[in-house]
N, CA, C, O and CB atoms as a CASP TS submission, in Angstrom:
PFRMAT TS
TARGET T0000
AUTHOR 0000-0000-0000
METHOD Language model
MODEL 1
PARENT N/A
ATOM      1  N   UNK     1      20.266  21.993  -9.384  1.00  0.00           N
ATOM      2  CA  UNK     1      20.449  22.538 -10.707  1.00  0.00           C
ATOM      3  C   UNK     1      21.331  23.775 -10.620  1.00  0.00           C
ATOM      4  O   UNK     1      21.303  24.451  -9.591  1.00  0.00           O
ATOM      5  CB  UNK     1      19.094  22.868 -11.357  1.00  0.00           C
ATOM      6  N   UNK     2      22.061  24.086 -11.576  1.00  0.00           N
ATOM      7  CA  UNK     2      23.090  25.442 -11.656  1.00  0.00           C
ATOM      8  C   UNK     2      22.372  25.763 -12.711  1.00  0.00           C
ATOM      9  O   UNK     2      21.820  25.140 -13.619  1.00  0.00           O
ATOM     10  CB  UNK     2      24.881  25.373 -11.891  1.00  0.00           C
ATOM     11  N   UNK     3      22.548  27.366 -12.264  1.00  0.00           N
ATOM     12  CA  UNK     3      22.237  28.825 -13.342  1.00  0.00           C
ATOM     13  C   UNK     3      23.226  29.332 -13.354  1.00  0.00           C
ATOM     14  O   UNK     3      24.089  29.370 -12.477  1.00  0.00           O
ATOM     15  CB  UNK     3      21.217  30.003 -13.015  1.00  0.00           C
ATOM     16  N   UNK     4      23.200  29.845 -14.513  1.00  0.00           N
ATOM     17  CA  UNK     4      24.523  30.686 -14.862  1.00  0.00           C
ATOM     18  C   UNK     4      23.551  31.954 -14.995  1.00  0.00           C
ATOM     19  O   UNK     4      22.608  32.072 -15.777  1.00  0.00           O
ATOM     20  CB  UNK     4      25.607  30.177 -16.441  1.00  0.00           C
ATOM     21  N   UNK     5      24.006  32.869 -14.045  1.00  0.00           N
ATOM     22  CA  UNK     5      23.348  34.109 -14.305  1.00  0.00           C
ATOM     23  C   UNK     5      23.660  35.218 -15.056  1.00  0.00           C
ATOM     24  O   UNK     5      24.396  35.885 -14.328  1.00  0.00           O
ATOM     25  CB  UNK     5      23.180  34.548 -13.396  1.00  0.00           C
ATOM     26  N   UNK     6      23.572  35.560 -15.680  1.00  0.00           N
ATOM     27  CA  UNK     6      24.099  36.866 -16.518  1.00  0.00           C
ATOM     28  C   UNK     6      23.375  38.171 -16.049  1.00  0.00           C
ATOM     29  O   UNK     6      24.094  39.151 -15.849  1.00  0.00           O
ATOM     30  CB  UNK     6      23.795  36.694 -18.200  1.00  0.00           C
ATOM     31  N   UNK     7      22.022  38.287 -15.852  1.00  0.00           N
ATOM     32  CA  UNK     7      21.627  38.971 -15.853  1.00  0.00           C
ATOM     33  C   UNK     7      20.086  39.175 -13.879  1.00  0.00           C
ATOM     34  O   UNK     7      20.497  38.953 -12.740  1.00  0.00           O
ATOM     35  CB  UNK     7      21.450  38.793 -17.488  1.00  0.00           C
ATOM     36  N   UNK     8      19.401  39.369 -14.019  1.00  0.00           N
ATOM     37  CA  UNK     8      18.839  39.330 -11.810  1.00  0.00           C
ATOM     38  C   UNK     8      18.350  37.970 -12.617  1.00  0.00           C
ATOM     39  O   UNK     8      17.980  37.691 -13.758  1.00  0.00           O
ATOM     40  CB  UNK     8      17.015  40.937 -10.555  1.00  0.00           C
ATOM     41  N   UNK     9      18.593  37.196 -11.195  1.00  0.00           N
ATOM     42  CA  UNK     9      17.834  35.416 -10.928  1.00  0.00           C
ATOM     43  C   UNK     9      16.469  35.745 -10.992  1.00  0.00           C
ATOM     44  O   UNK     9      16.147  36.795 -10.436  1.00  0.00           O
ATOM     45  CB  UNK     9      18.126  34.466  -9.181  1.00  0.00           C
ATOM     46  N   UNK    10      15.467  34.987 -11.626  1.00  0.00           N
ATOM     47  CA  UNK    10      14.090  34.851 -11.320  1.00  0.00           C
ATOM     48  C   UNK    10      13.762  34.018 -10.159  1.00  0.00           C
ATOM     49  O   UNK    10      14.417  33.042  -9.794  1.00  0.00           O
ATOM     50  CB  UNK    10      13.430  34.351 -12.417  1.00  0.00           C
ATOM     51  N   UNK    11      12.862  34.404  -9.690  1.00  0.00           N
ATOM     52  CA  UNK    11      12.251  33.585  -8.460  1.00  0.00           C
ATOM     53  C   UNK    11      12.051  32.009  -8.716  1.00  0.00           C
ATOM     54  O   UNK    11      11.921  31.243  -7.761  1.00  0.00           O
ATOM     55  CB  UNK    11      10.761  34.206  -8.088  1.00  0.00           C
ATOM     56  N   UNK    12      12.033  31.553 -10.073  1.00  0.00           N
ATOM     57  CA  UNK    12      12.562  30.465 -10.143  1.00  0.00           C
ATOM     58  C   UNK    12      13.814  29.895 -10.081  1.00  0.00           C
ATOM     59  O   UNK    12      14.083  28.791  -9.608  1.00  0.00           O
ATOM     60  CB  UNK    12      12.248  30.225 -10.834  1.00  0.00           C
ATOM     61  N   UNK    13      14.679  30.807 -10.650  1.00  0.00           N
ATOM     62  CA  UNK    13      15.736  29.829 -10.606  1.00  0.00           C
ATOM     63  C   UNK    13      16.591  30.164  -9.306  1.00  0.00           C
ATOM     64  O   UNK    13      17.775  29.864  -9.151  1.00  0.00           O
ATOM     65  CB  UNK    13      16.623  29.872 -11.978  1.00  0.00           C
ATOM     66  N   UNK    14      15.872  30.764  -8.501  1.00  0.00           N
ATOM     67  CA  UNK    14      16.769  31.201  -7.023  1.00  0.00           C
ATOM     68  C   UNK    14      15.661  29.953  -6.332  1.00  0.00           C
ATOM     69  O   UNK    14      15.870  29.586  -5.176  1.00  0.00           O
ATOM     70  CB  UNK    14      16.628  33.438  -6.185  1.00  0.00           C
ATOM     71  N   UNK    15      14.746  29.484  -6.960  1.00  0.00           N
ATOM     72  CA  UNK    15      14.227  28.439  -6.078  1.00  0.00           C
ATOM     73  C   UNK    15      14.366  26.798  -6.808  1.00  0.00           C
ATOM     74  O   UNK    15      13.715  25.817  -6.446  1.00  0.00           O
ATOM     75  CB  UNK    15      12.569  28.883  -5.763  1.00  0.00           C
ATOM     76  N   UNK    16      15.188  26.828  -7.689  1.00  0.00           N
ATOM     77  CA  UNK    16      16.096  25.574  -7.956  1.00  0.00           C
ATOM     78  C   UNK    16      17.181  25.842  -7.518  1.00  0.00           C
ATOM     79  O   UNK    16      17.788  24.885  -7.038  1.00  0.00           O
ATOM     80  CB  UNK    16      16.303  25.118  -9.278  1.00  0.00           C
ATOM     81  N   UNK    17      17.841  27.135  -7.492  1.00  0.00           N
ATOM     82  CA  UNK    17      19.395  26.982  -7.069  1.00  0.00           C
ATOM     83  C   UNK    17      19.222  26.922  -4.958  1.00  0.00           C
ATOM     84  O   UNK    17      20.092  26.801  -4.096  1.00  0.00           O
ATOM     85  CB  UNK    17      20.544  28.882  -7.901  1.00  0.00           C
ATOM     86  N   UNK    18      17.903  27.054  -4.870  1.00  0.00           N
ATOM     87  CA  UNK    18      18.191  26.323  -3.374  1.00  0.00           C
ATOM     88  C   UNK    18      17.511  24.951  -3.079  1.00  0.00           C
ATOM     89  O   UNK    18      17.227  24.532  -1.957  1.00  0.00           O
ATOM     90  CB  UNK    18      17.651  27.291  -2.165  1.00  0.00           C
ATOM     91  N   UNK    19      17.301  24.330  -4.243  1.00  0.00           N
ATOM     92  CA  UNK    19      17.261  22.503  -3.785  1.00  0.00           C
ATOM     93  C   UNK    19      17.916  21.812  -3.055  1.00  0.00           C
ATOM     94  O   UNK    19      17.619  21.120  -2.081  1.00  0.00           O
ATOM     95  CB  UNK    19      17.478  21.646  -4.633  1.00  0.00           C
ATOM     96  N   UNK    20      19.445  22.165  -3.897  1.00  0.00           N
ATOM     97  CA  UNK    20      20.411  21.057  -2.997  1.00  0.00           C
ATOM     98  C   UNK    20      20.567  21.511  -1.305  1.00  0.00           C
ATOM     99  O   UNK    20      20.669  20.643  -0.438  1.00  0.00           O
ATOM    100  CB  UNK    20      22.207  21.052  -3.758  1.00  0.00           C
ATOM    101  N   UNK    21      20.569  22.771  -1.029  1.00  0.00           N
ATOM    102  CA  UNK    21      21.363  22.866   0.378  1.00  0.00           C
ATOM    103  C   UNK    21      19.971  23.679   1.200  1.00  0.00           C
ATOM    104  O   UNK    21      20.062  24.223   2.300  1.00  0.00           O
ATOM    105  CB  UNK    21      23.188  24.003   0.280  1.00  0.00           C
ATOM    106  N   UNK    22      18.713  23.596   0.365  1.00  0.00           N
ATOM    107  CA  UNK    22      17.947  24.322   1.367  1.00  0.00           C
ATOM    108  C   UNK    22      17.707  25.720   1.977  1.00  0.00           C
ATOM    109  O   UNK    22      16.589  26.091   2.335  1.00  0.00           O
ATOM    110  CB  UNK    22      18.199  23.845   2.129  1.00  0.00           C
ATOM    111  N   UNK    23      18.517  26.269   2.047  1.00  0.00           N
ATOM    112  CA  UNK    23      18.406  27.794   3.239  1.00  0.00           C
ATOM    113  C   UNK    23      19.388  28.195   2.398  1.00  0.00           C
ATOM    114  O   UNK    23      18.902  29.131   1.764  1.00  0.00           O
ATOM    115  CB  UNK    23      18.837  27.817   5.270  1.00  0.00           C
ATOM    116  N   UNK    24      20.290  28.041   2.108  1.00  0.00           N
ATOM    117  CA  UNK    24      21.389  28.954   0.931  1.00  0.00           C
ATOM    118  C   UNK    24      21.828  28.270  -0.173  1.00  0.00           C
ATOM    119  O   UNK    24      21.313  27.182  -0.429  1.00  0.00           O
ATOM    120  CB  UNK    24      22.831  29.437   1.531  1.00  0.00           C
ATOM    121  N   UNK    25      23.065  28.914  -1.175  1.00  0.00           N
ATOM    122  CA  UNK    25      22.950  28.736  -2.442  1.00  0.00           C
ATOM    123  C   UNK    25      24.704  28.683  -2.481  1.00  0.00           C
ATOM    124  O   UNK    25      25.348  29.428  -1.743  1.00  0.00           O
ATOM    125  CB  UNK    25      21.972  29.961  -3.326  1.00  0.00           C
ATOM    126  N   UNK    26      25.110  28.101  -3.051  1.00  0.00           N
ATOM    127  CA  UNK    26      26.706  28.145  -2.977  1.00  0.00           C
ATOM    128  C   UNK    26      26.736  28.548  -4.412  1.00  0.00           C
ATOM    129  O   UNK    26      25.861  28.015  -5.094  1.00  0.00           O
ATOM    130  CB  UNK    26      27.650  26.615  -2.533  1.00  0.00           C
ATOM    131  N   UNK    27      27.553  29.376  -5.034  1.00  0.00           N
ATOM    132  CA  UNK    27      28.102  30.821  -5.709  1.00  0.00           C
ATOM    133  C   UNK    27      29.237  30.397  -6.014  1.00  0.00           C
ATOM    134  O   UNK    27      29.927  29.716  -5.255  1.00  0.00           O
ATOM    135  CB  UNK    27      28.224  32.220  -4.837  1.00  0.00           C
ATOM    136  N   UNK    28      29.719  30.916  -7.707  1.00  0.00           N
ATOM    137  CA  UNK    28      30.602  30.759  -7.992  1.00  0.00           C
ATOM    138  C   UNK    28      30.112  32.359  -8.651  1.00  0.00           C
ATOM    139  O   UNK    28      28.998  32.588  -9.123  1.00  0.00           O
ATOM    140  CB  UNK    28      31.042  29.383  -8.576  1.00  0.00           C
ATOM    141  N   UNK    29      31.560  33.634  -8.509  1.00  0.00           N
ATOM    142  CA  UNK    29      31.629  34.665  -9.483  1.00  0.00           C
ATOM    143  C   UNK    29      32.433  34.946 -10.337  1.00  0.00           C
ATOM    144  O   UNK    29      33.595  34.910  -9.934  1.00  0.00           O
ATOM    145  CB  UNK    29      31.587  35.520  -9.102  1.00  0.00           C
ATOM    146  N   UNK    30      32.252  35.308 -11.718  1.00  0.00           N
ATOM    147  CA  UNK    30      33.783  35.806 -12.311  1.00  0.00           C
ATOM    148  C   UNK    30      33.576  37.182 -12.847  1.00  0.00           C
ATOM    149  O   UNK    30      32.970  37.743 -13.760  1.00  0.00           O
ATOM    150  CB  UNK    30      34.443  34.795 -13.647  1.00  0.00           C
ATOM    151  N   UNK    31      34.573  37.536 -11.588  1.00  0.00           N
ATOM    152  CA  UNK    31      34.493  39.065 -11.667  1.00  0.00           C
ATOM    153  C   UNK    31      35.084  39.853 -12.887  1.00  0.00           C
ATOM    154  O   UNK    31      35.244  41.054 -13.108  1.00  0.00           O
ATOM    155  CB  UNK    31      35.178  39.593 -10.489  1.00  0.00           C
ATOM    156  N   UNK    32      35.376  38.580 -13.671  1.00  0.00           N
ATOM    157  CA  UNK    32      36.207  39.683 -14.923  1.00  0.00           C
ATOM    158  C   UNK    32      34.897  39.846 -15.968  1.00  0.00           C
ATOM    159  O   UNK    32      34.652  40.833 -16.662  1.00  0.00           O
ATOM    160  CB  UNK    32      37.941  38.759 -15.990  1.00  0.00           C
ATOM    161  N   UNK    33      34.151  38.640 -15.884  1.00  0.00           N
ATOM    162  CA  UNK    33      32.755  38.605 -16.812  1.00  0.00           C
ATOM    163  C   UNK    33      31.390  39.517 -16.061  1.00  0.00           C
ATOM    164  O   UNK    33      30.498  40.083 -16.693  1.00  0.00           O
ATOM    165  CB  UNK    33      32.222  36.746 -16.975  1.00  0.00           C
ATOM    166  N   UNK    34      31.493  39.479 -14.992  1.00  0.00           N
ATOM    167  CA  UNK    34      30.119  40.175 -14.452  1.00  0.00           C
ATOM    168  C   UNK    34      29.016  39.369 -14.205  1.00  0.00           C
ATOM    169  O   UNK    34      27.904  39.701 -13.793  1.00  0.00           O
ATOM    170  CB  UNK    34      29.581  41.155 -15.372  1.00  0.00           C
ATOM    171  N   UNK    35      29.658  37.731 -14.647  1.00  0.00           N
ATOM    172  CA  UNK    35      28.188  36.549 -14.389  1.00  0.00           C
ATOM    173  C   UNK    35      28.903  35.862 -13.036  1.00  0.00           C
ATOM    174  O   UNK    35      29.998  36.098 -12.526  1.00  0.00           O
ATOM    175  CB  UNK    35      27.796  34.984 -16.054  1.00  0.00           C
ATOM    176  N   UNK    36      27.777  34.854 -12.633  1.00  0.00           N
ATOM    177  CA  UNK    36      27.435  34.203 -11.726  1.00  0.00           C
ATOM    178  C   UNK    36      26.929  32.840 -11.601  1.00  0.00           C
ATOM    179  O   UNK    36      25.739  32.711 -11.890  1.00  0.00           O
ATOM    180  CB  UNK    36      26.840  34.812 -11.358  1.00  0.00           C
ATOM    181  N   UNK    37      27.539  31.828 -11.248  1.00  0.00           N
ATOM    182  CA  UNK    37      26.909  30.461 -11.339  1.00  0.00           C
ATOM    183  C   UNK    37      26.469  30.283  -9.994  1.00  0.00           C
ATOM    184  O   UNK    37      27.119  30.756  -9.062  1.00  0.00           O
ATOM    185  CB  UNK    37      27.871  29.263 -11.833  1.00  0.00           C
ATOM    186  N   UNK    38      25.149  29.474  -9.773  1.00  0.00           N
ATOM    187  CA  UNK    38      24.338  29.555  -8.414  1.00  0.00           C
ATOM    188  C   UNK    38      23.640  27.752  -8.381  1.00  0.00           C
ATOM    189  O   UNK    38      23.086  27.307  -9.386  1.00  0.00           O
ATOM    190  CB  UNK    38      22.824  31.113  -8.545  1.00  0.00           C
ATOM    191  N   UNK    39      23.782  26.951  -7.171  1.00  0.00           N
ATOM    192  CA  UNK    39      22.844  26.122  -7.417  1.00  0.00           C
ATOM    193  C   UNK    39      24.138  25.132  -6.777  1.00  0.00           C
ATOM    194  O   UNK    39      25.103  25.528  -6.123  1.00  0.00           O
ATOM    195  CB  UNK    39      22.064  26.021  -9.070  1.00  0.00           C
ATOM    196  N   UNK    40      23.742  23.416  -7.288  1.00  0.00           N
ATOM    197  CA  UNK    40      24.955  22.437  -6.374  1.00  0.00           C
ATOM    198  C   UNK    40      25.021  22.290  -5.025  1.00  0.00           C
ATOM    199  O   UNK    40      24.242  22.656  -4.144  1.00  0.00           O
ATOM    200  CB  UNK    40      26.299  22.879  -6.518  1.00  0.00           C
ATOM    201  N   UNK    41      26.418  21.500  -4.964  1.00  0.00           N
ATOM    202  CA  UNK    41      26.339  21.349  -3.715  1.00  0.00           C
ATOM    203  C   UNK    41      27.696  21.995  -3.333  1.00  0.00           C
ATOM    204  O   UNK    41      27.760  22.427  -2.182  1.00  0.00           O
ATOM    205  CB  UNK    41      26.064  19.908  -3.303  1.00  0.00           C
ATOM    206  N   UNK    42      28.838  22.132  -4.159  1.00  0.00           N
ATOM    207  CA  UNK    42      29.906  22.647  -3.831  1.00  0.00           C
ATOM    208  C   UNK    42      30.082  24.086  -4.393  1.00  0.00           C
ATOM    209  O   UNK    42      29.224  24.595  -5.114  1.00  0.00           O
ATOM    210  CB  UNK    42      30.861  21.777  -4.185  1.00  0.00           C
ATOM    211  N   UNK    43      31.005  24.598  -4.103  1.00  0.00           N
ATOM    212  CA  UNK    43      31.357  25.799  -5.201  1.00  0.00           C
ATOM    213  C   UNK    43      31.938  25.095  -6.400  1.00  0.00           C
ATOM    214  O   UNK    43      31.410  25.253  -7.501  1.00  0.00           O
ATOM    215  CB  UNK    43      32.531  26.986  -4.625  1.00  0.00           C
ATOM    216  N   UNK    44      32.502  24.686  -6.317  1.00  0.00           N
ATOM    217  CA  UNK    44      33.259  23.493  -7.442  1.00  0.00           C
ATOM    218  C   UNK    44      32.376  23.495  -8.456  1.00  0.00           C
ATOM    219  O   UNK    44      32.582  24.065  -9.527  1.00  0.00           O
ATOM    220  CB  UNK    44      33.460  21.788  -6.920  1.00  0.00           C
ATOM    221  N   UNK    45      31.321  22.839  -8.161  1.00  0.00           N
ATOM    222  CA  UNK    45      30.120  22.656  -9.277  1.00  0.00           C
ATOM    223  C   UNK    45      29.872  23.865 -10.269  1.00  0.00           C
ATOM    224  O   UNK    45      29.822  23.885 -11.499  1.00  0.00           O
ATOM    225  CB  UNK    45      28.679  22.431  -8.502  1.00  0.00           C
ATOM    226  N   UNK    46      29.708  25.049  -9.152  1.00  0.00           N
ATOM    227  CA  UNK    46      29.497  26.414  -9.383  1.00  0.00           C
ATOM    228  C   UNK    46      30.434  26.974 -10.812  1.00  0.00           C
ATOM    229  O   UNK    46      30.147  27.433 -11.917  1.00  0.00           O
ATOM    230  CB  UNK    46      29.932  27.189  -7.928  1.00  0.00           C
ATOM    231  N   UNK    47      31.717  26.630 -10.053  1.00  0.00           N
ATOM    232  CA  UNK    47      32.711  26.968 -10.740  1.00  0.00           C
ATOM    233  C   UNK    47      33.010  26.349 -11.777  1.00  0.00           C
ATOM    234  O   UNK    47      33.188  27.186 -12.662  1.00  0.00           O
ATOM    235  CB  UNK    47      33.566  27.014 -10.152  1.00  0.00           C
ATOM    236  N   UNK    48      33.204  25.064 -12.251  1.00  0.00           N
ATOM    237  CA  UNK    48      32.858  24.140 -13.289  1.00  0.00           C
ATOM    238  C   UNK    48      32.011  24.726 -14.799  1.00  0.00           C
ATOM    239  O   UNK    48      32.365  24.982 -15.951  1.00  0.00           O
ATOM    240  CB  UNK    48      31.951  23.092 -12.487  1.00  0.00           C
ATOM    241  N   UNK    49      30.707  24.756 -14.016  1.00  0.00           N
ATOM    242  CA  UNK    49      30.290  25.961 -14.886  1.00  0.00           C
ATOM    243  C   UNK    49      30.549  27.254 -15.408  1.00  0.00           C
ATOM    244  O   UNK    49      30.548  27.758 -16.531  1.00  0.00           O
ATOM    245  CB  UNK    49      29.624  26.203 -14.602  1.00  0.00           C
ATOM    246  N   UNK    50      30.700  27.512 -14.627  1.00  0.00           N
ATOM    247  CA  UNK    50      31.868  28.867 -15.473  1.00  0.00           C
ATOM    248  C   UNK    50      32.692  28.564 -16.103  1.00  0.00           C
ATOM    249  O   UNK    50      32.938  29.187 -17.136  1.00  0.00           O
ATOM    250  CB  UNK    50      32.733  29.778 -14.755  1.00  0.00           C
ATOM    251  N   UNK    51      33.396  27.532 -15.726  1.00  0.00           N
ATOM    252  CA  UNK    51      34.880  27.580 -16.748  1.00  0.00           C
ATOM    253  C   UNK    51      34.482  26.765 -17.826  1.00  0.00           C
ATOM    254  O   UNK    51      35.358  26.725 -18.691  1.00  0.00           O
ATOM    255  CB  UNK    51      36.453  26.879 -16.053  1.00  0.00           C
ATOM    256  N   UNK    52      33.649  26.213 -18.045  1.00  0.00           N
ATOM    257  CA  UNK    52      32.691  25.474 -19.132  1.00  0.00           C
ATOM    258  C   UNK    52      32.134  26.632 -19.888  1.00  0.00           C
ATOM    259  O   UNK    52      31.651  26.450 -21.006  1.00  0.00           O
ATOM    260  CB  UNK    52      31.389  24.497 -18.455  1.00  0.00           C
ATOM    261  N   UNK    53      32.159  27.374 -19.543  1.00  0.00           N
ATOM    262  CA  UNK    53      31.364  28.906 -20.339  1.00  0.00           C
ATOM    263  C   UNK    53      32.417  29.924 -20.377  1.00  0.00           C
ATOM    264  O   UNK    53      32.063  31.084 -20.591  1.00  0.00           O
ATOM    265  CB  UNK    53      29.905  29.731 -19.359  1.00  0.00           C
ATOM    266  N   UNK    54      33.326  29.733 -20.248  1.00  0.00           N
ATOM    267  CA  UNK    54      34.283  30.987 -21.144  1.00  0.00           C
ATOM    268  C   UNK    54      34.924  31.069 -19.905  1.00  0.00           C
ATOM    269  O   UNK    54      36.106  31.083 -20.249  1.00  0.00           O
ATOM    270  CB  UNK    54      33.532  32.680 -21.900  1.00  0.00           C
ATOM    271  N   UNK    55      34.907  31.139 -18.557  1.00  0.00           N
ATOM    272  CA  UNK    55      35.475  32.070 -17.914  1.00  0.00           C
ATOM    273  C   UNK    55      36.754  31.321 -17.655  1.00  0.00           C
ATOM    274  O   UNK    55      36.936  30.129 -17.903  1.00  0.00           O
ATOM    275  CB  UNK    55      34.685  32.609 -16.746  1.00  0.00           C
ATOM    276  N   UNK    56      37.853  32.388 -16.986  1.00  0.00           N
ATOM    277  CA  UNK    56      38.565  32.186 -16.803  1.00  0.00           C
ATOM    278  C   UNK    56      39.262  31.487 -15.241  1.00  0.00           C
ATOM    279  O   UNK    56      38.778  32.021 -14.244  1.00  0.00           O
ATOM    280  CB  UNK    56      38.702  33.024 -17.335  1.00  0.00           C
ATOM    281  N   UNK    57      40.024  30.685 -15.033  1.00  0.00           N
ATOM    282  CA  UNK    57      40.228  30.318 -13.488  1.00  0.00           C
ATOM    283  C   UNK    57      40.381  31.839 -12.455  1.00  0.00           C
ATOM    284  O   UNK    57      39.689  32.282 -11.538  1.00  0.00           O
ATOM    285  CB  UNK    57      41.852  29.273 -13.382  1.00  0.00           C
ATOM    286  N   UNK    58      41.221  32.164 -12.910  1.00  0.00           N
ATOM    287  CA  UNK    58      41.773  33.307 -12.172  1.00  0.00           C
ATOM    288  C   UNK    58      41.141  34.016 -11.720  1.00  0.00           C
ATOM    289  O   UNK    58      41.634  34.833 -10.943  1.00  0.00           O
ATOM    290  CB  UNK    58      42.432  33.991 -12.648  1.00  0.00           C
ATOM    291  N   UNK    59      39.324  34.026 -12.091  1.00  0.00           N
ATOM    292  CA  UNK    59      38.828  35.268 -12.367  1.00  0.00           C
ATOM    293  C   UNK    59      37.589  34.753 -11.634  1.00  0.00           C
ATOM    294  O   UNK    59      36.560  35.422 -11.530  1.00  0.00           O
ATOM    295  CB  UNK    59      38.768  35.840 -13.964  1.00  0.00           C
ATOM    296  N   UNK    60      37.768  33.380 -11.074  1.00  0.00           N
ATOM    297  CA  UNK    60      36.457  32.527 -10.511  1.00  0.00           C
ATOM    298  C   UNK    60      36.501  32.845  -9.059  1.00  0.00           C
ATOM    299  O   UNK    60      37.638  32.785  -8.593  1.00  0.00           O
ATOM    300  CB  UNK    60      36.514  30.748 -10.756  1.00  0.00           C
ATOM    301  N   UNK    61      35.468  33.198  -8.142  1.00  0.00           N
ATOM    302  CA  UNK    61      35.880  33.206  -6.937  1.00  0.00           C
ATOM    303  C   UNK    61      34.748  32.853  -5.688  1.00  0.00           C
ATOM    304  O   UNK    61      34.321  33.935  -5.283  1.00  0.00           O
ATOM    305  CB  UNK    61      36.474  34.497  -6.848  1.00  0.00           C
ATOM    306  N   UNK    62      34.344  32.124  -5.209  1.00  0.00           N
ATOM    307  CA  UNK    62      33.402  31.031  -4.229  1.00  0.00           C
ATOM    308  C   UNK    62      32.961  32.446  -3.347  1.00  0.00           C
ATOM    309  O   UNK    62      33.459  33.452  -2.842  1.00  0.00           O
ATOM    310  CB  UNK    62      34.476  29.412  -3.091  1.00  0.00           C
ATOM    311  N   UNK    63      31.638  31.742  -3.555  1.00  0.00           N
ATOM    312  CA  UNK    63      30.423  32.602  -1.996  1.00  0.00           C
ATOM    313  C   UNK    63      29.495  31.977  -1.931  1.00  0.00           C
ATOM    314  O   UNK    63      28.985  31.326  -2.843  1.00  0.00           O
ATOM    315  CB  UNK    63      29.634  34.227  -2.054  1.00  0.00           C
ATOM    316  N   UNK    64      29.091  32.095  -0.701  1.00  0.00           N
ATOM    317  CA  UNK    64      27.449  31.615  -0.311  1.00  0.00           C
ATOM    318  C   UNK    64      26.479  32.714  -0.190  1.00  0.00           C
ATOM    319  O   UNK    64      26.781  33.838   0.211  1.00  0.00           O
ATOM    320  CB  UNK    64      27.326  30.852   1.167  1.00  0.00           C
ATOM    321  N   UNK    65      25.167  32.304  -0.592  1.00  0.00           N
ATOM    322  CA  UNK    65      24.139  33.265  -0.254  1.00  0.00           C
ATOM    323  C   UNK    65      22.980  32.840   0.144  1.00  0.00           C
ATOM    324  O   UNK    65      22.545  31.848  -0.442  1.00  0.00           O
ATOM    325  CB  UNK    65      23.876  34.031  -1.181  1.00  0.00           C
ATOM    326  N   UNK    66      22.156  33.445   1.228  1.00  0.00           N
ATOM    327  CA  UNK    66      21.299  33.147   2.020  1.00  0.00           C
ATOM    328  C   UNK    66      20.086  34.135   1.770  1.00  0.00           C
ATOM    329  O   UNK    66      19.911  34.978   2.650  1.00  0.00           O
ATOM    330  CB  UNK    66      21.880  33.128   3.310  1.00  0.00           C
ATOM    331  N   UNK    67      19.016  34.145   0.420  1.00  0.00           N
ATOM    332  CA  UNK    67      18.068  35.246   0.059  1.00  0.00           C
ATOM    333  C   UNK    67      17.259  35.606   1.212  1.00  0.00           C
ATOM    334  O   UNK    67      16.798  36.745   1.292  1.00  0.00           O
ATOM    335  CB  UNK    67      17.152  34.868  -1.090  1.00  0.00           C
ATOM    336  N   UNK    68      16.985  34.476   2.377  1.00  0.00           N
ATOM    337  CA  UNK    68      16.242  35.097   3.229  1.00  0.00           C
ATOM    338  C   UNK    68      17.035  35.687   4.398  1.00  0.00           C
ATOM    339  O   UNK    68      16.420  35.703   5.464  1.00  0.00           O
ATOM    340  CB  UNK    68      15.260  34.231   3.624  1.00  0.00           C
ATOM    341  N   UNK    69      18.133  36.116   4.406  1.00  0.00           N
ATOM    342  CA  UNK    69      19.047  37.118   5.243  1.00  0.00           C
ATOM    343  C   UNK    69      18.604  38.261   4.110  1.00  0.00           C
ATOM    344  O   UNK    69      19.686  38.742   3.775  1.00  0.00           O
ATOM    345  CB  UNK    69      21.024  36.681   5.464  1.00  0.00           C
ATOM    346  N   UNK    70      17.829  38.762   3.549  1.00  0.00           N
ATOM    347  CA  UNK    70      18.231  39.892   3.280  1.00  0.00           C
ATOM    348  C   UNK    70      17.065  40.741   3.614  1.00  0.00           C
ATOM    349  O   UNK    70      17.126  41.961   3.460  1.00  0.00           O
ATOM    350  CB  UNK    70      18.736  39.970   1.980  1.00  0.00           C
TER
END
């Protein structure tokens, strides 16, 4: 499942956005908006969502995150 985050992930949806891959979360950001798409299997997916929600390409940019590295 993808979240589009706007605002901190709840412990739920940081524990749907690690279904698909298990141990981390593949990330899409758009740094011009300040949100975050989390969840999938690609960044693609990630990103998809965003640009389905206003954002812009230019402004989309891929990461992974691993909550229990922190």
């Amino acid at each position: 499942m993808i979240h589009i985050i706007r605002s901190r992930a709840t412990p739920r949806e940081i524990e749907e956005m690690l279904q698909p891959l298990g141990d981390y979360i593949k990330l899409a950001a758009d740094v011009g908006r300040g949100i975050l798409a989390g969840g999938g299997i690609l960044h693609a997916d990630c990103e998809s969502a965003l640009l389905e929600d206003g954002s812009r390409q230019e402004d989309v940019w891929g990461a992974d995150w691993n909550p229990a590295a922190q």
